[in-house]
C-alpha positions in Angstrom: 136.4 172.1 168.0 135.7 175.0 169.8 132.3 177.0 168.7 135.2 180.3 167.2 137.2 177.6 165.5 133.3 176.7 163.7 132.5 180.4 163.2 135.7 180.8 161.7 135.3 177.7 159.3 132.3 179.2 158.0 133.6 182.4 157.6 136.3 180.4 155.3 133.9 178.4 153.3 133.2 179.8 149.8 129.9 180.3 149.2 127.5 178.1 147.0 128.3 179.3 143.3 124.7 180.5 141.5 123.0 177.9 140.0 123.3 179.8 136.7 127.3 179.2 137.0 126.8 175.8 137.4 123.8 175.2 134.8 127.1 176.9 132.6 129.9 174.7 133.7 127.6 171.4 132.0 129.1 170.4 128.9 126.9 171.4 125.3 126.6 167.3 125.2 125.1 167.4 129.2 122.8 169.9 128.0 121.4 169.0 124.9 121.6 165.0 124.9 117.4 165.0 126.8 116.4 166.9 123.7 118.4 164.6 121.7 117.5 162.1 122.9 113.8 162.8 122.2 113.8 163.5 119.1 115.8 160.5 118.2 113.5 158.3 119.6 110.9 160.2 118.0 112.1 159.9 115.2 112.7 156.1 115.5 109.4 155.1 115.9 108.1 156.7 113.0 110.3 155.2 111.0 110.2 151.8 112.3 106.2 152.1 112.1 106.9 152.7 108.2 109.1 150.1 107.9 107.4 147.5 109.4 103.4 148.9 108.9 103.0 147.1 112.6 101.5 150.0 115.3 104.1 149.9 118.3 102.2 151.1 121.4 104.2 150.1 124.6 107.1 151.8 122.5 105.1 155.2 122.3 104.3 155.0 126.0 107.7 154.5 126.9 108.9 157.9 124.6 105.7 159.6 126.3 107.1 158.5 130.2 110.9 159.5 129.1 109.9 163.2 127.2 107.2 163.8 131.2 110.9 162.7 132.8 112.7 165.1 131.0 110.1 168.1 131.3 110.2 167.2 135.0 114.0 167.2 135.4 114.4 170.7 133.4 111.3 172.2 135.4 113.0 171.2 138.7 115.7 173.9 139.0 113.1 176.5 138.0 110.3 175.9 140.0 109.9 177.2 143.6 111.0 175.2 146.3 108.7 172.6 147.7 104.8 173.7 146.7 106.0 174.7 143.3 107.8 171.4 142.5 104.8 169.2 143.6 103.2 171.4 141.9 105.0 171.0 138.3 105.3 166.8 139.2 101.4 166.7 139.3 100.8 169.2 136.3 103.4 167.2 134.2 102.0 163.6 135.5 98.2 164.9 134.7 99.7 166.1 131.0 101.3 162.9 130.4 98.5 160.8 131.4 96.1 162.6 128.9 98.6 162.3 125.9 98.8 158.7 126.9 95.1 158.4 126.9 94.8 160.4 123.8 97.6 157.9 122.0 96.2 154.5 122.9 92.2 156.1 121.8 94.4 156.7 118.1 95.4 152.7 119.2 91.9 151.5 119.5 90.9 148.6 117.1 88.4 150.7 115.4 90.7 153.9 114.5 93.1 151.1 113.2 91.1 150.0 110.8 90.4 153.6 109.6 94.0 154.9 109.6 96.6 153.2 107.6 99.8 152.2 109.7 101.7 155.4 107.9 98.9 157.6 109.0 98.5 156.3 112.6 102.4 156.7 113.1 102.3 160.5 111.8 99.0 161.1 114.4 101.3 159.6 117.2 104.1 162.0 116.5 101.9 164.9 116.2 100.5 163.9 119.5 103.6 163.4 120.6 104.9 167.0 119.2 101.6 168.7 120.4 102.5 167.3 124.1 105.7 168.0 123.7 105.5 171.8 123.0 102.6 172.2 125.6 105.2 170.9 128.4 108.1 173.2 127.3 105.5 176.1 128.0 104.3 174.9 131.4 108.2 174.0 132.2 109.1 177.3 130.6 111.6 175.3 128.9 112.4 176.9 125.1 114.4 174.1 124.6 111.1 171.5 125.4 108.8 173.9 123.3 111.2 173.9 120.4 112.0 170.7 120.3 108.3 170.0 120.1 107.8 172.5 116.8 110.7 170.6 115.5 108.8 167.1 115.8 105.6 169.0 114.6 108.0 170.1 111.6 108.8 166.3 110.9 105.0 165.5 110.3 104.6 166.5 106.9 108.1 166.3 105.9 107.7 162.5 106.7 104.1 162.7 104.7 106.0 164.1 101.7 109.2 161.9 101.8 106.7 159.2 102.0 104.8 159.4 99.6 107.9 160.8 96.8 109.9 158.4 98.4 109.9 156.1 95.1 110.4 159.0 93.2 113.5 160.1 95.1 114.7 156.5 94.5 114.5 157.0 90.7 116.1 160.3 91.1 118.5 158.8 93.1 119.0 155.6 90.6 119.5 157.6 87.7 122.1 160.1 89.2 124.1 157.0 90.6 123.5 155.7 86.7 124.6 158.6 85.0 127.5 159.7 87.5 128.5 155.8 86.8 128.4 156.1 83.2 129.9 159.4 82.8 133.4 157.9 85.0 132.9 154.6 82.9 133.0 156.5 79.4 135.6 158.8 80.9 138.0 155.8 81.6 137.1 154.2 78.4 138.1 157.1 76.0 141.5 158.2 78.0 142.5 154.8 78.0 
């Protein structure tokens, strides 16, 4: 190939579409299935510490490494070339590590025999939502942050559904009764 044949062939080659255009081109799914997938882990492991009243640490450090992978990833595009990119890896790993630390101190024989197993699951999610939200603002990620509001959200809503949820059984029993009886007397009289 002569060296006008390789001019030429550059001259020819499209040009690199912006990163933008290609962020745009990823599905909704591609997009959002990290955040998802956060928040239903999240989410998981409070309610499996309710169900089973058993703390699940290694679980809690595995959500912490997957949410640092995720801020990492959606940092990556953003961040300036080389210094900036070693520069969000070791902020990111240094954040992690401290939420880890932070979680397995709330783990620690003697906070476990102060909190109740309902109690240490809500501190790990809000943990977990306070890390969460501090990483979407050093990633500059809206989607991180927000997502981490959203788990702080789920705190007290699980604290409330907790504690009404025998009440919102009962509520629940005696709608089912009543709907029940109102289609049983129904049938009874037309027939």
């Amino acid at each position: 190939m002569s060296q006008t044949d390789e001019i030429d062939e550059l001259l020819n080659t499209p040009p690199a579409p912006p990163r933008a255009a290609v962020a745009r081109r990823r599905s909704l799914w591609e997009r959002e299935f990290p955040y998802l997938l956060i928040l239903v882990l999240a989410a998981a492991g409070a309610g499996w510490v309710s169900l089973t009243r058993e703390p699940i640490v290694r679980y809690w450090d595995v959500v912490a490494v997957v949410v640092a992978a995720v801020a990492i990833v959606e940092g990556w595009h953003d961040a300036e070339e080389r210094g900036g990119r070693w520069r969000l890896v070791w902020t990111q790993l240094a954040h992690w590590a401290a939420f880890l630390i932070a979680m397995n101190l709330v783990f620690l024989p003697s906070m476990q025999s102060v909190l109740t197993s309902d109690a240490l699951s809500l501190t790990v999610l809000l943990l977990l939502a306070l890390g969460t939200f501090a990483s979407g603002i050093h990633t500059a990620s809206p989607l991180m942050a927000a997502n981490g509001v959203f788990m702080g959200l789920c705190v007290p809503a699980i604290a409330w559904l907790d504690q009404t949820a025998m009440i919102v059984v009962l509520v629940i029993v005696v709608l089912a009764s009543a709907v029940a009886l109102f289609f049983w007397l129904r049938r009874r009289y037309r027939g």
